[in-house]
Each structure stands twice: as C-alpha cells, then as structure tokens.
C-alpha positions in Angstrom: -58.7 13.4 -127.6 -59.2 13.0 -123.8 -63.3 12.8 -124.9 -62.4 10.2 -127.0 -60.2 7.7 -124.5 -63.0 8.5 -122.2 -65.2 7.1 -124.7 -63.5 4.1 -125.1 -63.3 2.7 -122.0 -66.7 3.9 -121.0 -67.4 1.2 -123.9 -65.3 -1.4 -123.0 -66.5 -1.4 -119.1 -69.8 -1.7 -120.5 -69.0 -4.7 -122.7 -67.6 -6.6 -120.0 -70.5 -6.0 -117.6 -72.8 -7.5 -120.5 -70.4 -10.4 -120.5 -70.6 -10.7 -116.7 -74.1 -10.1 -116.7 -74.9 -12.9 -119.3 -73.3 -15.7 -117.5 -75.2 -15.1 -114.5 -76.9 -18.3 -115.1 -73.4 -20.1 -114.5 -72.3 -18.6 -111.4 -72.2 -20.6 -108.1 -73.3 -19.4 -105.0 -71.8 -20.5 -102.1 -73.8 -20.0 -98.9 -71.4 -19.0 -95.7 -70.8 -21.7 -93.1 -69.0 -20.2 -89.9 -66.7 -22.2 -88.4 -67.6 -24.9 -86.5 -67.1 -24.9 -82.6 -64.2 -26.6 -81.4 -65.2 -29.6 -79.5 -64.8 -29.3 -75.6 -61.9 -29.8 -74.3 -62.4 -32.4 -71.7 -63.9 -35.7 -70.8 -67.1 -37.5 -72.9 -69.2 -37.3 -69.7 -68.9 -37.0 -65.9 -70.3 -39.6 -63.5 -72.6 -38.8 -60.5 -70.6 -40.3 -57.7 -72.0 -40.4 -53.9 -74.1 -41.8 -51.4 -76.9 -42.3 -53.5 -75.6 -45.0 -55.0 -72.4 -46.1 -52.4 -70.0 -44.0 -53.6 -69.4 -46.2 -56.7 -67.6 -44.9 -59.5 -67.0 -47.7 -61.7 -70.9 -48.9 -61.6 -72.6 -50.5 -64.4 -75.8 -48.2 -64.0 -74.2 -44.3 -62.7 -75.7 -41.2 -63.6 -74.0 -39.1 -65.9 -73.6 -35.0 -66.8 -72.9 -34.6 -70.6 -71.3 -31.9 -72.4 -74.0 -29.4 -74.1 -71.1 -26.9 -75.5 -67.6 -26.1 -76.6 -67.6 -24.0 -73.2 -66.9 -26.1 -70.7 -70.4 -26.8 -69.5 -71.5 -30.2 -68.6 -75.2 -31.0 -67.8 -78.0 -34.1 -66.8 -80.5 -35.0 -64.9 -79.4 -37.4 -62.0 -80.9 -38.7 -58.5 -79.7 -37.3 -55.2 -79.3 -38.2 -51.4 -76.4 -36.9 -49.7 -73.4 -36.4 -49.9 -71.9 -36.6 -53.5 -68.8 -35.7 -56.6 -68.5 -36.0 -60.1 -65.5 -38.1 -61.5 -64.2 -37.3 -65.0 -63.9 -40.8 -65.2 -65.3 -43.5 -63.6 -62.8 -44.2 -60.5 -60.8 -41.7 -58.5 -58.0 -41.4 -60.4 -58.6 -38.9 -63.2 -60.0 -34.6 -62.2 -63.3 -35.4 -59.8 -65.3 -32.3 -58.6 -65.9 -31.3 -55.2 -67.4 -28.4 -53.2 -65.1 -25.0 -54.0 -64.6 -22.7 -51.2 -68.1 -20.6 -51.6 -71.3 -21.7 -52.7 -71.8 -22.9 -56.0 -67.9 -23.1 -57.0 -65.9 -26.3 -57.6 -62.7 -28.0 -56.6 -60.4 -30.4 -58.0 -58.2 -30.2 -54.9 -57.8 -34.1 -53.5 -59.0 -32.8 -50.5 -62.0 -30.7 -52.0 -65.2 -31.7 -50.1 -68.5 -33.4 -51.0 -71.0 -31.6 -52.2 -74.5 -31.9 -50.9 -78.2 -32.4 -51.3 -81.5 -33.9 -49.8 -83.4 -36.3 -51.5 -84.4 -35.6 -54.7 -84.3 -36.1 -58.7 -82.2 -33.1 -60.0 -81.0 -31.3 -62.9 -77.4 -30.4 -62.7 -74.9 -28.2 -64.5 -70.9 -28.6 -64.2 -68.6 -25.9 -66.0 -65.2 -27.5 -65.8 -63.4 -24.1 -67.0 -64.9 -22.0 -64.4 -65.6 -24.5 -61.6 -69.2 -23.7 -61.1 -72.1 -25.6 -61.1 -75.9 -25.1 -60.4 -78.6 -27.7 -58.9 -82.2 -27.3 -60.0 -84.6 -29.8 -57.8 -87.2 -31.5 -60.7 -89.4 -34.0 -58.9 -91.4 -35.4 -61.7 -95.0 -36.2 -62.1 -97.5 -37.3 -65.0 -100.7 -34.9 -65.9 -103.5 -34.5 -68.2 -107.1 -35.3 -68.8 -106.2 -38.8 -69.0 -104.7 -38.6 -65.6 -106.7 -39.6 -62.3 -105.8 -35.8 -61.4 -106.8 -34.3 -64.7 -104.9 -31.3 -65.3 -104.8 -29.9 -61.5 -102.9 -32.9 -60.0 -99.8 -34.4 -60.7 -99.5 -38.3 -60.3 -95.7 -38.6 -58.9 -92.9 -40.5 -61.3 -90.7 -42.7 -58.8 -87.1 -43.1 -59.5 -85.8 -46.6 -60.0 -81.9 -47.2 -59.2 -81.9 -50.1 -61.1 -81.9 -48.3 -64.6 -81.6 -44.9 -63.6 -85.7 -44.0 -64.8 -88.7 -42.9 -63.6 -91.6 -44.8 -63.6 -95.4 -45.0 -62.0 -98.3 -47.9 -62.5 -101.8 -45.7 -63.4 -104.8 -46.3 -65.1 -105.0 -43.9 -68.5 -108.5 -42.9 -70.2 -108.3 -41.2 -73.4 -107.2 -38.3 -73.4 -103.6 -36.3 -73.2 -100.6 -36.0 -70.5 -97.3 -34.3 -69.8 -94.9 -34.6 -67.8 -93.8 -31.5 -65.4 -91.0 -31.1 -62.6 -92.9 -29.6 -58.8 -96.4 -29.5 -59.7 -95.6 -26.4 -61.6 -95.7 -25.4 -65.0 -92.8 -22.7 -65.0 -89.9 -24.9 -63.4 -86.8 -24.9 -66.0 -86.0 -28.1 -67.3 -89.0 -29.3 -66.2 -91.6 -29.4 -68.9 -91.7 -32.2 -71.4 -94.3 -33.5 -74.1 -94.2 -35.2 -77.4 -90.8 -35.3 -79.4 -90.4 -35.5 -82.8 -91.2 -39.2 -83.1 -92.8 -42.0 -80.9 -91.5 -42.3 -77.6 -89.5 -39.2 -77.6 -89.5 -36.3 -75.5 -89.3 -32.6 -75.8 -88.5 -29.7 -73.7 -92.1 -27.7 -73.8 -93.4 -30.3 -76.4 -97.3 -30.6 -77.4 -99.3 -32.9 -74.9 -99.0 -36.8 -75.8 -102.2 -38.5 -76.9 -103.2 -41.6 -75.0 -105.3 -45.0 -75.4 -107.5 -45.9 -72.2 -105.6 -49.0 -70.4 -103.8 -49.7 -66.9 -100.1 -48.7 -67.6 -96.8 -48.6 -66.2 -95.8 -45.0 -67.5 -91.7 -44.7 -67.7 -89.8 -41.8 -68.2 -85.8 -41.6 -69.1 -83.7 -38.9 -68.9 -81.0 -40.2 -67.9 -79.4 -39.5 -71.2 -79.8 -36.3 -73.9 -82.4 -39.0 -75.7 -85.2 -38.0 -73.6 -88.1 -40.8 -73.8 -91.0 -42.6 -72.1 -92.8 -45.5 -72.3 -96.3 -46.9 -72.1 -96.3 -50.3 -71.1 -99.4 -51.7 -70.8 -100.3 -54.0 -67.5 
C-alpha cells in the first residue's frame, strides 16, 4: 500500500513539473535592480570663496565643488591664489569650510581659518561628513602633433576669471591634441581627450582630431560637462 501512495505522488509531482515546464514560454523575468543611493544629504554645490576672486560669495561667475556621491564628497576644478573657503551657499550665512586643526581636515567653526594655496588651477575634493579635503595642483596645457610642441611640449591653457575657462590663441596643423595637467601624462584628473560627442571631454579619452587654422583653443571645466572649443581666428 505504502508502494502504491508512493506511486501516486511520484506521478502527480511529475505532472505538475510538465505543467510548469510548458508555460515556460509565459514566465517573466525580472532582472534585480539594487536600490538606488540615497541622494546626499547636503547642499547642490559649494562655492570657491577667497582671494582669488575678493572674497565674493554671492558672484555671478564663482567656482563651484559638486557632489560626485551619496557620501558626502564634493568635488571641481577651480582657480587658486591665497587665501580661501567654501560656502554651502553663496554668502556667509549657511555651513562654510575652513582649515580644521591638522592638515587636510575641515572646520565649520565661525572662527575656523582660511585655507591656503599658491597660484594655481586646482582640482579639489570636500567631504562634508568627515571634514576632509584634498588639493591636487592641474596646470593645464594643449599637446599633439598638431601642436607647435608636438607631443614633447605642452602649449600652457591660461585661466580667464571672466568665465571661469581656460583658453590659449595657437596655430593648429592637422593632426591630434590632448589636453594634460603638469606636462605629465600620469597626473590624476589631469588627462582629457575626445568625449562622447563634439566638444566634449573625457577623462583618458582618444586624442581629438584637428583641421589646420590659427585658433583660440578653450577648455571648461568648470562644471561636470567637461568641454572645449575651437574657435577659429
């Protein structure tokens, strides 16, 4: 008798997997999404606040950090001469960031200090959590074959206050360029060729083809929208 039950519903597990198995074609997969990251918890961008540009928070044109995770980190590229803060918003009255009491800490204390650098187009980082922050000098130039210089000599960008870019006037042959921070090719955050499209950037992108002719050459990162320009003369 116990053979027998056994028998039945060895039969009837077998009949349901045929079911199963015949509307395969039916069944939905659905792929697995993780959970998005919850969006930082803190202002849209921070503004680059010093001597550089008179200690003027609420400027039209102010260089700006933005947020690149759910983490607290804050980041941008951004000119430098002095003495200088970041404002969460763009006067004094909101969190602004000052020198912490060792190197490469933060304070939000009113009487936190400036922090400081020589001259020079940087690339910052702010974490608003921790209170830390790095400063990474890029000085940037323009090279390739169609460059004076070729690919052994960097023609130098000059940064413009007036719209936050950097620009140069050169004579282009046909050819390629890039754009690198220090005359070097290994400097973090300072490598950029062709984007996805016209007139975007790319970290570590493929050199940009070029047309012979006198151009100003214009490159902004003043925003994550990296781009340059060829103007021509």
């Amino acid at each position: 008798m116990k053979t027998y039950f056994k028998y039945i519903a060895l039969t009837l597990l077998l009949a349901l997997g045929l079911v199963s198995c015949e509307d395969n074609e039916n069944w939905r997969i659905i792929p697995y999404e993780p959970e998005p990251e919850a969006p930082i918890d803190g202002p849209e961008q921070l503004y680059v606040v010093g001597a550089h540009q008179n200690w003027t928070p609420d400027a039209a044109v102010i260089g700006k950090l933005y947020p690149i995770d759910a983490m607290g980190n804050y980041a941008g590229y951004a000119y430098l001469n002095g003495e200088y803060k970041c404002t969460s918003q763009q006067n004094w009255s909101g969190p602004n960031y000052g020198a912490g009491s060792t190197e490469g800490t933060l304070s939000t204390a009113e009487d936190a200090g400036n922090l400081t650098a020589e001259e020079g187009y940087y690339y910052l980082t702010f974490n608003i959590k921790e209170l830390t922050y790095t400063v990474q000098l890029v000085n940037f130039g323009v090279i390739g074959d169609a460059t004076p210089g070729g690919w052994n000599e960097d023609t130098d960008l000059v940064y413009d206050p007036a719209d936050l870019k950097l620009k140069v006037d050169m004579t282009l042959t046909d050819g390629t360029i890039k754009f690198r921070a220090n005359d070097q090719w290994d400097v973090p955050n300072g490598d950029f060729g062709a984007g996805d499209s016209e007139g975007k950037l790319a970290p570590k992108g493929n050199n940009i083809s070029v047309t012979a002719g006198d151009y100003q050459v214009v490159v902004d990162l003043s925003t994550p929208d990296y781009t340059y320009e060829l103007i021509t003369k």
